[in-house]
N, C-alpha and C positions, 0 to 999 in steps of 0.2 A: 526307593525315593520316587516319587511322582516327577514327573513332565515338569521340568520348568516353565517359566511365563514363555518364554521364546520361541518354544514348542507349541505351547496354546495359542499364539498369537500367530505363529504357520499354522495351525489348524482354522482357525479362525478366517483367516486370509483363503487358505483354502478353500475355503467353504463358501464363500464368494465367488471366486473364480469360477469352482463348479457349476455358477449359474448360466456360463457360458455355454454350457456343453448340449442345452437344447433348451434353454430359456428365457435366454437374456443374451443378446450380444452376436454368439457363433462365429466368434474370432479365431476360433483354435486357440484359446489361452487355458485352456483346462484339457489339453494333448498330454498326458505324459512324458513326452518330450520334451515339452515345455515346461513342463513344473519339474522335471528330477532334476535338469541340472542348475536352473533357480533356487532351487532346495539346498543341492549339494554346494552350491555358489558359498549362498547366505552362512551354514553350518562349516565350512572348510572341507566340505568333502564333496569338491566337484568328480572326483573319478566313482565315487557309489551312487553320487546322486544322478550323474549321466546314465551309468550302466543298468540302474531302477528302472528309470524314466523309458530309455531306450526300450529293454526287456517289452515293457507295459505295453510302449507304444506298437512295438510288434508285433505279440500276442494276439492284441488288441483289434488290431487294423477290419476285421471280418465280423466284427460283434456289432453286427448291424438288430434293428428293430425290428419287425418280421409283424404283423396284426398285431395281436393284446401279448406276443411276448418280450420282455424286457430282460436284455442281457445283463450282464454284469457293470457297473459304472466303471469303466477303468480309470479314470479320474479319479476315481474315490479308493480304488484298490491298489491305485500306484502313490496316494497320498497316503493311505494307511500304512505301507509298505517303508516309504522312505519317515516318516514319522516316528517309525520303531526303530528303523535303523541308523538313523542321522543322530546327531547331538552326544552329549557326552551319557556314555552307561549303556549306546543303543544297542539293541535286540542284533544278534548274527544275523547276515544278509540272508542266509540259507533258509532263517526261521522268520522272517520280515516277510521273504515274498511270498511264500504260501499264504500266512495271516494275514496280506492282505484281501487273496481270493475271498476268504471268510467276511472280512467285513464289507467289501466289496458285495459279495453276497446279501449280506445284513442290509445291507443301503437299496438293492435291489428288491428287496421285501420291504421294504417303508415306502419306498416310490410305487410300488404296485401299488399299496393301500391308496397315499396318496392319489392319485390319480385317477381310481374309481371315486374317491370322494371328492376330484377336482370336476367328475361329467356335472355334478349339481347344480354350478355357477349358470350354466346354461338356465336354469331353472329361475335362477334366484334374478339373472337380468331379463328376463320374462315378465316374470311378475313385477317387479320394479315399471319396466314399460307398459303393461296393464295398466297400473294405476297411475300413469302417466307422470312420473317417477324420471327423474335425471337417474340411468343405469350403474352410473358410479364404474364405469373401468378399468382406474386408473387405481383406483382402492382396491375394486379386488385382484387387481394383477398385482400390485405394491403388496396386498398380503399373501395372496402364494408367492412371491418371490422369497419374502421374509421365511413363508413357512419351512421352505424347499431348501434354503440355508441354513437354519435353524436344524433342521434333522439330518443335514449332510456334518455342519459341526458337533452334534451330539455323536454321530456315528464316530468320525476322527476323533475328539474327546475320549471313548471308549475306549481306543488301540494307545492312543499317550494313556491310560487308566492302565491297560495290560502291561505295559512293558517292563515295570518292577515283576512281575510275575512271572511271563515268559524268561524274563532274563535269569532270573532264580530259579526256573525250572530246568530250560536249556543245558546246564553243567548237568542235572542230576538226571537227566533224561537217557531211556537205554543207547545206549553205544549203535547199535544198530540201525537206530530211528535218526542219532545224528549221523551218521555217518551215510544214510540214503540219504536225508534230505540233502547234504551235503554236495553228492552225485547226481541230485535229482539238479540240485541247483546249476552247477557247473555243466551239466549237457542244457540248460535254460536256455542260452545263446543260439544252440543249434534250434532248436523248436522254434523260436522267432525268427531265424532266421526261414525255415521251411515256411510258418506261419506269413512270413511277407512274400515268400517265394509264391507262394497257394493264392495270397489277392489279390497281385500284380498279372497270375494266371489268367484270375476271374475277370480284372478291368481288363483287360488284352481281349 
């Protein structure tokens, strides 16, 4: 069975928020932190949606920008992550937060693209002021904002798309595979928690 509306409508919501996270705003409203246990609030499941969100936030903390390389969105891989696992039918927490890496990743390659095709604006209020042309700024920031949303919602769209599948695969999957991921998930905690240990090094 597909994602209900509710689900679509936290994706959606989502997808907004994530505008926060270097384009609009920079409230820290699109922290992992903040949306897992939002998430798990809304859905009844404040103890998955916290221990998501947290996880993410962790991890996360050192996935800084570096030149033309672009990390992972962890916004977008802690959104995917609790999207699969929240609501009724969700994906096992074990198999949520790996697949969120994946689409996280996925969103990471749409924003590269993006973004070599966002240096062109530069161009286009150039020539506008050439020809002595009002630049229009406010249009073209209004339309990358749209576009940036738009493909952050298409991306969570996709993991609510996955999760009848995952979920029907998950049971028939080898014994083996669940039962690491399983283990992989449960020492999760310890990693984030090393992972915060390691940034609080680096600020010190």
């Amino acid at each position: 069975m597909i994602a209900g509306a509710p689900l679509v409508l936290a994706a959606g919501g989502l997808a907004l928020v994530e505008l926060d996270r270097d384009c609009a705003g920079q409230l820290m409203l699109s922290r992992p932190a903040v949306i897992g246990p939002v998430l798990g609030l809304a859905f009844s499941e404040p103890r998955l949606g916290t221990a998501l969100g947290l996880l993410w936030e962790m991890l996360s903390l050192d996935w800084l920008q570096i030149g033309s390389h672009l990390p992972l969105n962890a916004a977008v891989s802690a959104a995917a992550s609790l999207l699969l696992a929240l609501g009724p039918a969700g994906v096992a927490p074990e198999l949520a937060f790996p697949a969120g890496l994946a689409f996280g990743w996925a969103h990471a390659l749409l924003e590269t693209r993006r973004r070599r095709r966002r240096d062109g604006l530069g161009r286009i209020v150039e020539e506008r002021l050439g020809r002595g042309e009002e630049p229009l700024l406010g249009g073209l920031a209004a339309r990358e904002l749209l576009g940036q949303a738009l493909m952050t919602f298409c991306v969570l769209l996709a993991a609510l798309l996955a999760r009848p599948a995952l979920s029907w695969a998950w049971p028939l999957a080898p014994s083996i595979l669940r039962s690491g991921l399983r283990s992989a998930y449960a020492l999760s905690p310890w990693l984030a928690a090393a992972a915060l240990v390691h940034s609080l090094k680096v600020a010190w």
